[in-house]
Every structure is written in structure tokens, then in C-alpha cells.
Phi, psi and omega in degrees: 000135177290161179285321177256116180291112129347314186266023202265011186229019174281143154341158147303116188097308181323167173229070156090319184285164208216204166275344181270353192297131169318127188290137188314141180071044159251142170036185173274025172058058150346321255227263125050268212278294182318323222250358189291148176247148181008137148285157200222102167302155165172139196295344198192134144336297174315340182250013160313286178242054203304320215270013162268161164264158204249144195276104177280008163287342217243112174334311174316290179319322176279347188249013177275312184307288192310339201269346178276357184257344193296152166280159176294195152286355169262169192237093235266113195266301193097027168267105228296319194314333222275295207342293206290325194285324196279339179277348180284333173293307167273013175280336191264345140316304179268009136276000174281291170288009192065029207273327180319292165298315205288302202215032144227045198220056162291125164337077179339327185271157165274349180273021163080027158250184173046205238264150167257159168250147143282118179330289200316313203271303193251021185309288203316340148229065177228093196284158194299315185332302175299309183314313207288306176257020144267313178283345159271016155274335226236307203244296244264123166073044210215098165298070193220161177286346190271357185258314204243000158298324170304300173324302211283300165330310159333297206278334190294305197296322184273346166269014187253336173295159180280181189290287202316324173247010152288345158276328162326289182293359172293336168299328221228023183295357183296301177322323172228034195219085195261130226343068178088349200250099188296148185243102205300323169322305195284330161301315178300337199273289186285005162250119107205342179261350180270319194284329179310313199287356167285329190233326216219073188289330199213157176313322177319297175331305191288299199283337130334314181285313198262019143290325205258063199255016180294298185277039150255290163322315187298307172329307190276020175048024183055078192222088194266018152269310167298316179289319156322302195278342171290352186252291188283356148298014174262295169309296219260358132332298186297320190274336172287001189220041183035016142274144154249313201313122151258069231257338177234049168258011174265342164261342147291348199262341154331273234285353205258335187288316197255046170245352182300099187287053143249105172323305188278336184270341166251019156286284183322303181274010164271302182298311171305319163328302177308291188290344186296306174336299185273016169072020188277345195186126191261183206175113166275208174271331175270011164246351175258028119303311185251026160249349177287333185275318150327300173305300184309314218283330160299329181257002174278347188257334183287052215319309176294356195209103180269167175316110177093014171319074184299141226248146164305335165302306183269353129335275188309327184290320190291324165267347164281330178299305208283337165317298179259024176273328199286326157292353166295313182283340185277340197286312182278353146275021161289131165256136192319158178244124203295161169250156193266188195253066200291356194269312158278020169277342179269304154323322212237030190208148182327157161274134167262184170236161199327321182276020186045040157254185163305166141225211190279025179058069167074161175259067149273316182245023178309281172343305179305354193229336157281346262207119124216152179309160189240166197327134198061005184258170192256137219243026133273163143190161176271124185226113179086009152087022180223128163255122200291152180208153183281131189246123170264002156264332153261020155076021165192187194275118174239163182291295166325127177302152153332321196273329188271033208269133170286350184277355177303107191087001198300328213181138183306161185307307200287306194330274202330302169315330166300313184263355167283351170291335179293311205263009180266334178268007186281007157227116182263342161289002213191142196282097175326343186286265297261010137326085198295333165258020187280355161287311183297314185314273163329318200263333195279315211289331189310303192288005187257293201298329168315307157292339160276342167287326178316303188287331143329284180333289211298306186292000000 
């Protein structure tokens, strides 16, 4: 907009017109069309005359002021959620107003040469130092449109702010305030640096968030529009902090396509696959993005097959897992039925022998009854720290002496030998002498079964 109106010397009410003006039906109003000035395109009042300073005397001018100072639509917390949504309002702000060039186009050099940053997009490598010396080239003591574009921004950020976190940034009013005169870039750096430093201290961070976007599509409910703008809002976190390199977001974004429980969309997105694998063909992220995205939006159009469709394959695999996740479950709540423990149920019970009668329970106490001394050799020894003596009426090594055996004279030799293997076995784990009453025991059940063969005998 120009500094000087052409109309500002017309009657009040005129249109351009004068004392010279053409009598009403009279001509195409000459007068009019001389005092008018040049047309001038430009996309927003504000990008008419971005290299003037604007007449705050001139009505125009004043409601350009208001509408670039106005607050935004949001209510600014200072809260990271906040981030994405505040640089996108005031990027559409300042391109409404112009701002892009006049106080957010900084110099890399501090002498105002070579390559620029954008605030909004690239603060993460624009030091206060670069901020400092644009604005005392620009703004500070300065008649210029970029001195009342600082202003009107300033005014934009501090009425959108909440009470609570324009008091948060008041300690720290050094930081964006330069001989008295606030500097809105720099303001803008440090509310954008308070909420980064709460989720997103550092680049590690950003490239961690974008390792894990496997769990995110899921988070997002395989929703691949939603999921395109959460990875380049990433990217571009990442690009404010002079990275671009993803060298492995093409295979995360693979691996994130292809967990999508739709059968036809990961049909689609397997032949790009394939070929990426086998080198036929390369594909960065932002073109394997916008063909996954072509692909959702066919199969979101696909009236015969809804989205997300489970396949007859996967119906079935799905009911057999959980059939047997349920019989996994009844099996473990049974309780196991113990086994017994047939090998000491055996140890601790007679032995039989081939005809299923007893025997001598194993060869613990064999030796006592195969063994016997041979003529002159001597008929004790010590076994087990116990001493043993040859009882020749029961016909084997016993604890008990010859003289004290009670079977003496009870019965002929061979009986005995015979009914004493019985009764000799009636434990077969544990020695019957080592008893103290297993002789006395042993000799009454003998002298009892004698007399009843005796009284047989008789009769």
C-alpha cells in the first residue's frame, strides 16, 4: 500500500473527484481515472506494498494493522501439543501479511549476506546471536515496514497467549527484548523452545519417534492419512533442526504398510515391496507415501470390499488361535493327578519272583543264605559294622549265636530250611535279626506252625 493516498485531498465523500470533476452523464469520469493510482496486484492487502511503511493515519492502513496484530485462533498454553497447530496458523498469517519476507527471512551471516532461514520452519538453526543482528539491521530504532511487521506479530503472539504462560516467559523477557524494543522472532524462538524442551529435546528424539511409526499406524487405527501427516510432521521437526537424512524411513514405512489387516492393500503395497528388495526399482518416502496413499483412498472407495475387511484366511486362523488359546486354558486349570512313585512303591514292597511268589526282596540280604562257611574257616564276620554267626538250623548268617538259635531241635533240617526262607523274608528291605524281637517273633510263629504239622502227622 502506498505512503501517499491520492484521495486523501478529494472532498470527504468524493470518489477521486474535484472542482474539475465531470458533471454527472457527462464523460467516463477523466478526472476520476487521472487522480486514481497505478493497479498494483498483490494476493492479501498486506502483500501490495510489502518494501513501504504503512500511513497509520490512512483508514486502510489501520485496519491492515489490526487485522495483523489480531489474535490467533488458538489459545497459546505453551504446551508441545500446541506446537504444530501454532506454526501452521502463523505461517498462514504471515503469509497473509507478509511477513515472510520483512522479519522472518534471516540471514545466516550476521553482516545481512548470503543464504536465509525461515523462523517458523527453521528456528532449530538460527542462533539468538543471527536473530540479534537481523533485528538491529531491520527493527530497533528503524523506519521501516519490517519495524511495524515486528510490532503487529509481537501483538499477534501476546494476545493468543494464556495469563499463565505469558507469566512463565516474563523471566526470561531479556531473551527476546532488545533495547526495549520486543522482537517477535526471537519471542517466537523461545516459546517454541520451552515447549520443545518438555517431548523433543533433541534430534535423537525425533529419529526414535520416527524408528518407532511401526506403533503408531496401529495407534492410529491404520488410518493412512492420518499416519502420512504424523511422519511428516516428524520430517519436518527434524528438517527445523537442519536434518533432512531418513536413510531408514523407507523401510519403516514398509514394515508399518505391511501390518495393515487389509489383504488387498498389502497386496498392493508387496509388489512395490518386492521390487524395492530386488533393486528394480527405487522409491523414496515421499513417493512411496503417495502411492500408499493412492492405494488407501481405492480401497476406502471400494464399496464390495470394505476397508479393513478380514479375508477368509484370517477369520479362520483367528478362530482356531483363540479355540486354543481356550483349551490351553482348561488344560491349566486341571489339576495334574499325582503319579505314584512306582519305583518306591517297589523298593518298599516284597519282590516276587518269576512263579509271582515272594522272594528275598532283592539281593540285599542274599549273602546271608548262599554263603556258608566251608569246613574250618570260621563261622562269624563282621558286615556293616555288625557281627553275623552261621545258624545251622536256619541255614544262614544270623545275628543271633548257634546256642541261642530257639529252632533247635524244633524240626528236621530240610523243613526248616524251607520254612525259614519264608519267614525270613518278611520284610525284605530291613534285616530281620537287627530287631530286637524279631527271633523271639520268628521262633514262636515257627513253633506254632511245627505243631500244627506235628498234630497232621498224628492223625
Amino acid at each position: 500500500m502506498s505512503v501517499t493516498n491520492v484521495n486523501a485531498n478529494a472532498a470527504p465523500g468524493a470518489q477521486g473527484g474535484g472542482a474539475g470533476a465531470p458533471a454527472p452523464g457527462g464523460g467516463a469520469g477523466a478526472g476520476a481515472v487521472a487522480n486514481a493510482p497505478p493497479a498494483v496486484f498483490a494476493l492479501s492487502p498486506g502483500l501490495a506494498a510489502i518494501n513501504t511503511f504503512l500511513n497509520y493515519r490512512l483508514s486502510d492502513d489501520v485496519k491492515l494493522y489490526r487485522a495483523g496484530s489480531k489474535e490467533l485462533a488458538v489459545t497459546l498454553t505453551g504446551k508441545p501439543s500446541q506446537l504444530r497447530l501454532l506454526k501452521k496458523m502463523l505461517s498462514n498469517r504471515a503469509l497473509e501479511m507478509g511477513w515472510n519476507t520483512s522479519i522472518l527471512s534471516i540471514p545466516t551471516n550476521v553482516n545481512q549476506i548470503g543464504p536465509t532461514l525461515d523462523v517458523l520452519s527453521q528456528h532449530g538453526q538460527l542462533s539468538y546471536a543471527q536473530l540479534t543482528a537481523h533485528a538491529v539491521a531491520t527493527i530497533v530504532a528503524r523506519q521501516t515496514r519490517a519495524a511495524q511487521d515486528n510490532l503487529m506479530m509481537y501483538m499477534c503472539l501476546n494476545s493468543s497467549m494464556s495469563e499463565n504462560c505469558s507469566k512463565r516467559l516474563l523471566p526470561e523477557s531479556d531473551k527476546y527484548t532488545l533495547s526495549n524494543v520486543p522482537i517477535a522472532s526471537m519471542l517466537f524462538k523461545v516459546l517454541v523452545g520451552k515447549a520443545e524442551a518438555q517431548t523433543i529435546a533433541t534430534t535423537a528424539n525425533i529419529r526414535k519417534s520416527l524408528a518407532n511409526i511401526k506403533e503408531d499406524i496401529k495407534r492410529l487405527r491404520y488410518d493412512i492419512q492420518a499416519f502420512h501427516e504424523y511422519v511428516k510432521n516428524l520430517v519436518q521437526d527434524l528438517n527445523g533442526y537442519g536434518q533432512s537424512d531418513t536413510p531408514d524411513l523407507t523401510i519403516q514405512l514398509f514394515d508399518s504398510y505391511m501390518i495393515v489387516p487389509d489383504k488387498i492393500f498389502i497386496e498392493m503395497i508387496g509388489k512395490k515391496h518386492t521390487d524395492y528388495l530386488l533393486g528394480s526399482s527405487t522409491i523414496d518416502p515421499t513417493d512411496l507415501m503417495a502411492f500408499a496413499q493412492t492405494a488407501y483412498n481405492v480401497r476406502k472407495s471400494d464399496i464390495t470390499i470394505p476397508w479393513l475387511q478380514k479375508s477368509e484366511e484370517q477369520v479362520q486362523i483367528e478362530a482356531l488361535t483363540a479355540e486354543i488359546k481356550v483349551m490351553k486354558t482348561q488344560k491349566d486349570t486341571k489339576k495334574p493327578k499325582k503319579k505314584k512313585d512306582f519305583k518306591k512303591e517297589k523298593d518298599s514292597s516284597p519282590a516276587k519272583d518269576e512263579k509271582g511268589k515272594k522272594g528275598n526282596g532283592g539281593d540285599k540280604w542274599a549273602w546271608k543264605k548262599l554263603v556258608a562257611p566251608d569246613e574250618g574257616e570260621p563261622e562269624k564276620k563282621m558286615v556293616d559294622d555288625k557281627w553275623y554267626h552261621w545258624c545251622p538250623n536256619h541255614r544262614m548268617w544270623t545275628i543271633h549265636k548257634p546256642s541261642e538259635c530257639k529252632l533247635k531241635d524244633k524240626k528236621p533240617a530240610a523243613k526248616i530250611e524251607s520254612n525259614s526262607a519264608e519267614i525270613d523274608t518278611v520284610d525284605s528291605n530291613e534285616d530281620p535279626d537287627e530287631k530286637g524281637d524279631d527271633d523271639d517273633d520268628a521262633g514262636t510263629v515257627l513253633a506254632s506252625y511245627a505243631a500244627a504239622l506235628g498234630g497232621v502227622a498224628g492223625n
